[in-house]
C-alpha positions in Angstrom: 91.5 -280.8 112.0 88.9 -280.2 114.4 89.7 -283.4 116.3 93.2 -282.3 116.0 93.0 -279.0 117.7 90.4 -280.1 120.5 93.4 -283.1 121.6 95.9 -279.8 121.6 94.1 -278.8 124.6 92.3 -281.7 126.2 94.3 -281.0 129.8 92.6 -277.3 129.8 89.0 -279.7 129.8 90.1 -280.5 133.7 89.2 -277.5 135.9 91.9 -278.0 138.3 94.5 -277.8 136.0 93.1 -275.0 134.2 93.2 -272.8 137.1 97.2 -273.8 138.0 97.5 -273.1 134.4 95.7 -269.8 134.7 97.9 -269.3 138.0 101.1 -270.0 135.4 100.3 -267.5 133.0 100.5 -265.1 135.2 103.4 -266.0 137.0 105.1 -266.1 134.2 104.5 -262.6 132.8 106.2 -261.4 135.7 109.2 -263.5 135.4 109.7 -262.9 132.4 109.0 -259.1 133.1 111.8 -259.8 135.8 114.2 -261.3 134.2 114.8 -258.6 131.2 114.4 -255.9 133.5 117.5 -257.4 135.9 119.4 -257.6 133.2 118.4 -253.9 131.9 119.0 -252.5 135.6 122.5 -254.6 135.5 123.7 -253.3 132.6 122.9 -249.9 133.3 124.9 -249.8 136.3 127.6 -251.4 135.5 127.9 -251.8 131.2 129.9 -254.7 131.9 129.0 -258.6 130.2 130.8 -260.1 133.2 127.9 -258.1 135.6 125.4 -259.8 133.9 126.7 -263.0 134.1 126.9 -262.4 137.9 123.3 -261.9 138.3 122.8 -265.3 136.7 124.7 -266.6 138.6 123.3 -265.9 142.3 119.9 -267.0 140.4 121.7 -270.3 139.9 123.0 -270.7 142.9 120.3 -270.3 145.2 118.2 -272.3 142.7 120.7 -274.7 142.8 120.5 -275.5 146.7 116.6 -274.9 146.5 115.6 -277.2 143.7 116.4 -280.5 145.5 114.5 -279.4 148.8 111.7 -278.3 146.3 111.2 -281.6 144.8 111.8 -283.6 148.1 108.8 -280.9 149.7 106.9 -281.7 146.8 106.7 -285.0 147.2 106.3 -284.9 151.1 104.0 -281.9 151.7 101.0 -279.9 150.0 102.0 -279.0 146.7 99.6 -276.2 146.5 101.1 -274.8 149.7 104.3 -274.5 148.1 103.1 -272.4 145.0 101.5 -270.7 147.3 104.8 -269.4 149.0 106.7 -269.7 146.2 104.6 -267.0 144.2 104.2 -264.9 147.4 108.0 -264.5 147.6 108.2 -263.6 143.6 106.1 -261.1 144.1 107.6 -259.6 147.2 110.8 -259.4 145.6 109.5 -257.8 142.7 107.2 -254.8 144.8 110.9 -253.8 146.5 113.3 -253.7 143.8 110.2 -251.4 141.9 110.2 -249.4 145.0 114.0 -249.3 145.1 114.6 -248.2 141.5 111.9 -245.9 141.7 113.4 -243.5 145.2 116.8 -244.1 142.9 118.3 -246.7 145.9 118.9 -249.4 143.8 122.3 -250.7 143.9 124.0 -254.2 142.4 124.1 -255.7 145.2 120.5 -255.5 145.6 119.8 -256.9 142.6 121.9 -260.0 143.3 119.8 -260.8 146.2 116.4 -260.4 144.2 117.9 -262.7 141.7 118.6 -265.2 144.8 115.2 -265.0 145.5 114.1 -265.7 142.6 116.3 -268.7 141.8 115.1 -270.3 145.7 111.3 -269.5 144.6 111.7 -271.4 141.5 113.5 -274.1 143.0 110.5 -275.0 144.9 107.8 -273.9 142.5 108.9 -275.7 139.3 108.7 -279.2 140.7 105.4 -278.5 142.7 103.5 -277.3 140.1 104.4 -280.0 137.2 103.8 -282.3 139.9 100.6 -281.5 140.7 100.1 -281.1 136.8 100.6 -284.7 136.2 98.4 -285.3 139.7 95.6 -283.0 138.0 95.5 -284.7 134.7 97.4 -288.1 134.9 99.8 -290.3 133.2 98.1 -290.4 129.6 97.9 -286.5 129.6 101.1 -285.7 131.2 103.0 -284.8 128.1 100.0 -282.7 126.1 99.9 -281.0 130.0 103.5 -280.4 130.5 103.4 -278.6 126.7 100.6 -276.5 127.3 102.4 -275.5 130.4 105.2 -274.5 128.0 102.5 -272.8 125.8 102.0 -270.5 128.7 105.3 -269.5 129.6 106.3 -268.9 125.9 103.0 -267.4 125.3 104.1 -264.6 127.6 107.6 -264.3 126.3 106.3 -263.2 123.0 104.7 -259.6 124.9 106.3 -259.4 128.3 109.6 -258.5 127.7 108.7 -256.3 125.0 106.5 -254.7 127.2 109.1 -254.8 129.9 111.7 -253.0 127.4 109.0 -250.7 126.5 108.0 -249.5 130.1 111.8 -249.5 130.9 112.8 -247.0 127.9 109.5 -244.5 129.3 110.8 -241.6 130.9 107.6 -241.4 133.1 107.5 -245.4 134.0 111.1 -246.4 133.7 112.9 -249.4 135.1 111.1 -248.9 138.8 107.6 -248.9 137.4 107.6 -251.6 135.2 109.0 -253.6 138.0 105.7 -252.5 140.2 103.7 -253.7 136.9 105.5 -257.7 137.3 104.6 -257.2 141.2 100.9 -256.4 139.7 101.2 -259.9 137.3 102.6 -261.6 140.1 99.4 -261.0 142.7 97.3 -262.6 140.4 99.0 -265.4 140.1 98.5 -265.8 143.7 95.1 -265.0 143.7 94.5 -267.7 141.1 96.8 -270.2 143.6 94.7 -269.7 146.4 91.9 -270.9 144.3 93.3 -274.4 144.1 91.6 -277.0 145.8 93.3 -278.4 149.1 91.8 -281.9 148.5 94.2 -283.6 146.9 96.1 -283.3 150.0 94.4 -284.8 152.4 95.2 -288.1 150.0 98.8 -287.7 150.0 100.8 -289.8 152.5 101.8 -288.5 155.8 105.5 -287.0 155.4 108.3 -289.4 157.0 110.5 -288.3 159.7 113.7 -289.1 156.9 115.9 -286.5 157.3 115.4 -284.3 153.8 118.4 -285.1 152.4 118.4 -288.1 152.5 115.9 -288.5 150.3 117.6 -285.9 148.7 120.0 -288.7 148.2 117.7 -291.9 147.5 116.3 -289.3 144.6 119.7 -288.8 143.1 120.5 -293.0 143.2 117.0 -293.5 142.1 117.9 -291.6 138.8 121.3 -293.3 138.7 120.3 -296.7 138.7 117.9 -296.4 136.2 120.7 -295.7 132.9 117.8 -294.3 130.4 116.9 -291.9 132.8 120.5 -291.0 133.9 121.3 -290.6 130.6 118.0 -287.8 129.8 118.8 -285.9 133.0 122.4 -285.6 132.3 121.9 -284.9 128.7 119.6 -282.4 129.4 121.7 -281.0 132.0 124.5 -279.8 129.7 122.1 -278.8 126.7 120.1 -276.6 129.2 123.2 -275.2 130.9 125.1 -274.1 128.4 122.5 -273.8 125.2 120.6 -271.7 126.8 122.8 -268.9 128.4 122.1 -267.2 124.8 119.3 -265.3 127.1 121.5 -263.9 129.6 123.6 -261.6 127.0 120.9 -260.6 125.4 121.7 -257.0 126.4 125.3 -257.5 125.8 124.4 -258.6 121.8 121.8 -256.2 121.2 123.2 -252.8 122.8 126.9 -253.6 122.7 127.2 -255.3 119.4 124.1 -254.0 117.1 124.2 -250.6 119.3 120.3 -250.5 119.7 118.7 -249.1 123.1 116.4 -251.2 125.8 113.5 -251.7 123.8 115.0 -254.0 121.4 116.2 -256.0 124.1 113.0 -257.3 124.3 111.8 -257.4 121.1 114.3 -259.9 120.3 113.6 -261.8 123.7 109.9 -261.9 121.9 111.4 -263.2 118.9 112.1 -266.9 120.3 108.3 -267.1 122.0 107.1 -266.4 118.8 108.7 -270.0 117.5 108.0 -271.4 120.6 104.1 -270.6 120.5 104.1 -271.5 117.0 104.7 -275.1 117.7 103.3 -275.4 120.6 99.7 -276.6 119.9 100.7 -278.9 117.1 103.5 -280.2 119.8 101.0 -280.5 122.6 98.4 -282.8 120.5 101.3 -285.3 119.8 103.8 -284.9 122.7 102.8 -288.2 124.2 103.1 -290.5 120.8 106.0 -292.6 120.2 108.4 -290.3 117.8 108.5 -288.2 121.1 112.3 -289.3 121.7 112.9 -288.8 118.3 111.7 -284.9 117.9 113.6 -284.5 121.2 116.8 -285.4 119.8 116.1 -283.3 116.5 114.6 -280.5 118.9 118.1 -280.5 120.8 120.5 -280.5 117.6 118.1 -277.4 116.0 118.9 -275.6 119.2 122.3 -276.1 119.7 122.5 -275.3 116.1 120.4 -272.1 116.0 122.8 -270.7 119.2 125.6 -271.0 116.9 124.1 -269.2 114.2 123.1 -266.6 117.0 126.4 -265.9 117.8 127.4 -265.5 114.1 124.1 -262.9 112.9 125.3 -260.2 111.3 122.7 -257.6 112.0 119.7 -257.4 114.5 117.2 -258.7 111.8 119.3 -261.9 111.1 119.4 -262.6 114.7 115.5 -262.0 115.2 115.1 -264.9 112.4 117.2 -267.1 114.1 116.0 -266.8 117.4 112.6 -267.5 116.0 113.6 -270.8 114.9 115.9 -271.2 118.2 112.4 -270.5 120.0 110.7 -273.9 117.9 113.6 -276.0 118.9 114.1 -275.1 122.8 110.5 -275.6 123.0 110.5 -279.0 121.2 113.3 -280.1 123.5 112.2 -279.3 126.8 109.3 -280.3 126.8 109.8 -283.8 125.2 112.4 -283.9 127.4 110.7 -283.4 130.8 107.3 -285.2 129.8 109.8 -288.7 128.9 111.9 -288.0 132.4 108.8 -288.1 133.9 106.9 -290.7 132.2 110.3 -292.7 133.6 109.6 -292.1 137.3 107.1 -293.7 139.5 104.1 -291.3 141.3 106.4 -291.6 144.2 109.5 -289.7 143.0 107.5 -287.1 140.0 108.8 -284.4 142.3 112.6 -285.5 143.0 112.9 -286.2 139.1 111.7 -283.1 138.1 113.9 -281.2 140.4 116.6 -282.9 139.0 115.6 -281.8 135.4 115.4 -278.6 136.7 118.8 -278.3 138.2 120.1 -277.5 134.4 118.4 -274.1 134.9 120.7 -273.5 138.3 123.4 -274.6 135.8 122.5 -271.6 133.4 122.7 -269.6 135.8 125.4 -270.4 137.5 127.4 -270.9 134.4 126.4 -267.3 133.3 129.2 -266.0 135.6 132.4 -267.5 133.9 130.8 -267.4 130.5 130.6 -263.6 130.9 134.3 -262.8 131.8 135.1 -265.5 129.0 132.7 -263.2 126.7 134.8 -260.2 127.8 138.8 -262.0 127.1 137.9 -263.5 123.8 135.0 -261.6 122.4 131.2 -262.5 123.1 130.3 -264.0 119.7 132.9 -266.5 120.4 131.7 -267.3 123.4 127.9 -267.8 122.2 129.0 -269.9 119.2 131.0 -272.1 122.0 127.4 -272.8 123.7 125.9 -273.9 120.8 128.4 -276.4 120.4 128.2 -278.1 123.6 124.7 -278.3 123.3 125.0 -280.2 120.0 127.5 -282.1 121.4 125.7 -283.1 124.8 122.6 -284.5 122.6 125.1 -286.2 120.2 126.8 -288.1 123.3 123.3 -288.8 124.6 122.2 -290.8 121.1 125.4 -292.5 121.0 124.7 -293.5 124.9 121.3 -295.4 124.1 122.7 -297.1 121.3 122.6 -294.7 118.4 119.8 -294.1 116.0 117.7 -297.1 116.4 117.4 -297.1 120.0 115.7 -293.5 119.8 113.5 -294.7 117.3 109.9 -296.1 118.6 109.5 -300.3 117.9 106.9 -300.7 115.0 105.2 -302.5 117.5 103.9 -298.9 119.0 103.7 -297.3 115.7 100.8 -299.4 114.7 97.6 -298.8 115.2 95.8 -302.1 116.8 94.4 -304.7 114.3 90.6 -304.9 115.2 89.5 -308.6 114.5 87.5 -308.2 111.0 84.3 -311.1 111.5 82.8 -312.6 107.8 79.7 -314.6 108.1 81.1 -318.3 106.3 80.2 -318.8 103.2 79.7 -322.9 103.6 79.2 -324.8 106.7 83.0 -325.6 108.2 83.6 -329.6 107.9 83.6 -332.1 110.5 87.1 -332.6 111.1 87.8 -328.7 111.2 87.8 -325.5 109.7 88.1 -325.1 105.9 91.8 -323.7 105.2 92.0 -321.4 102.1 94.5 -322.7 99.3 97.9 -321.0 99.2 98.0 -318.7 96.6 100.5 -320.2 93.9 99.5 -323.5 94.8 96.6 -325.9 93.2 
């Protein structure tokens, strides 16, 4: 058991990679501090499903035009450089709209363009930093790295968007202050960043005078002409886009539906790190063995699966259930998912891939928009249920793609442990002519 939990964490051992991860953390608890809190601040000036969606969606967007140049820069310039930025434009962002909210100057518009931000910064800082997670810790550890990474952003999810709700719902802090307290997260993120060490760099090869999209382009046919890795990216594309929009109407659900105030808001948002924190550590001890496809493709049915039943919950307790278990399966998913993509792509193209299996979260967000006015024609439990099922749907196509069950099953080949040659001293000297063969059994 020992053994077992010690391998959980084996990436933490390297120091580099414990202070990115350290850097992560904290990152993290302002995003996700950040995200509840624009949709809180879009609600409450608007009340309207299709406003929320249209935050998403200029978070999508811009993510969606950053995340190729991110994974280009990432694998042409210093990786640490670009968290660096990256975190120092999160938290800028999140000091003014806490300024803003707080002299009561806030308006919708403003929000859109701190969601723009937002989108662009982690267009450029996802890539980077699992990058230089699998240049920190290497190939073998890549997948118990990539989950541990997970660990620490649903680790936060579990406290800070209940603490944003909470801080929100405060007369005396509100919306404005608990934006200043993400801002606070946020610097020490960067202070942790700056701690990384610039060595690595001085390895990496000097960047080529390519125009950027161009490789932008030799990325995207690099992906297509390898089919298994088309096939994950794409896959993971749909499930990500649509699946996990659940997030976005989280307000919409919670205050419109069950009729319960801000603070719930994030309990519930709470309620799918708690599943996802829950598996993490057995996941991260066994993410790189060979039933990884395997408990992807369960992983991605369960959440598909678990949106549906989302959309159906008839009271706020059933839906805190189920988004528990949603919170296992999405975590399951993504990062199998990511550590396989990656596994796929030579040192050479870690960062183009990546932003490639990013991408789905600019598709979120930029499918947030249409899936809120849909919400608002046909009803919004409809519409949830309808995610779900392409999420389901997308991982079913995806099996049926590689040849159906047996091709996402591992080869028994890498399911068995090697056979270690057992020597016995002979027990008469061999004869002349050769060694002694024992009889067959059956045979005289």
């Amino acid at each position: 058991m020992n053994a077992r939990f010690s391998a959980a964490f084996s990436s933490l051992r390297v120091p580099d990679y414990r202070t990115l991860w350290w850097g992560g953390l904290f990152s993290f608890i302002s995003v996700q501090m950040q995200f509840i809190l624009r949709g809180l601040l879009a609600w409450d000036l608007t009340e309207r499903e299709g406003a929320l969606g249209l935050v998403y969606l200029a978070f999508g967007v811009s993510m969606l035009i950053a995340t190729p140049l991110g994974g280009v820069a990432s694998d042409r310039f210093s990786r640490r450089f670009i968290l660096i930025c990256s975190q120092a434009a999160i938290m800028t962002a999140a000091s003014l709209m806490g300024v803003l909210v707080l002299l009561d100057a806030a308006q919708f518009w403003m929000l859109l363009v701190a969601g723009m931000v937002q989108g662009a910064s982690f267009g450029f800082f996802g890539p980077a930093r699992v990058a230089l997670s699998a240049e920190y810790v290497g190939r073998d550890q890549l997948g118990n790295a990539i989950t541990l990474s997970l660990l620490s952003l649903n680790g936060t999810r579990i406290f800070a968007p209940s603490l944003a709700g909470v801080l929100a719902g405060v007369a005396a802090v509100g919306i404005g202050g608990a934006y200043l307290v993400a801002a606070v997260t946020s610097a020490i993120s960067f202070l942790y960043l700056l701690r990384l060490p610039a060595t690595s760099d001085a390895a990496r090869p000097v960047p080529s005078g390519r125009n950027p999209f161009a490789d932008i382009a030799e990325g995207v046919r690099y992906v297509y002409q390898r089919p298994p890795l088309r096939r994950l990216v794409l896959s993971s594309f749909f499930v990500i886009m649509f699946g996990f929009n659940y997030i976005a109407f989280y307000p919409a659900m919670i205050e419109g539906i069950f009729g319960l105030d801000d603070a719930w808001v994030g309990y519930i948002s709470s309620a799918s790190a708690i599943g996802a924190v829950a598996v993490s550590i057995p996941l991260a001890g066994s993410a790189d063995s060979p039933w990884a496809r395997t408990a992807m493709v369960l992983g991605g049915l369960g959440f598909g699966a678990g949106v549906i039943l989302f959309g159906l919950s008839p009271s706020f307790w059933v839906a805190f259930a189920v988004i528990v278990v949603v919170g296992c399966f999405t975590t399951i998913y993504q990062s199998l998912s990511n550590t396989l993509a990656l596994g796929m792509a030579d040192d050479s193209h870690q960062g183009r891939v990546q932003s490639l299996m990013q991408l789905s979260f600019a598709g979120f967000g930029m499918a947030a928009a249409p899936l809120g006015f849909l919400a608002e024609l046909i009803g919004l439990r409809q519409v949830i249920v309808g995610m779900g099922a392409v999420a389901m749907a997308s991982v079913l196509l995806y099996v049926v793609f590689e040849g159906g069950l047996a091709a996402i099953r591992p080869d028994r080949a890498e399911l068995e442990p090697p056979v270690e040659p057992v020597t016995t001293p002979p027990t008469s000297a061999p004869s002349p002519s050769g060694p002694t063969l024992s009889p067959t059994p059956g045979r005289g």
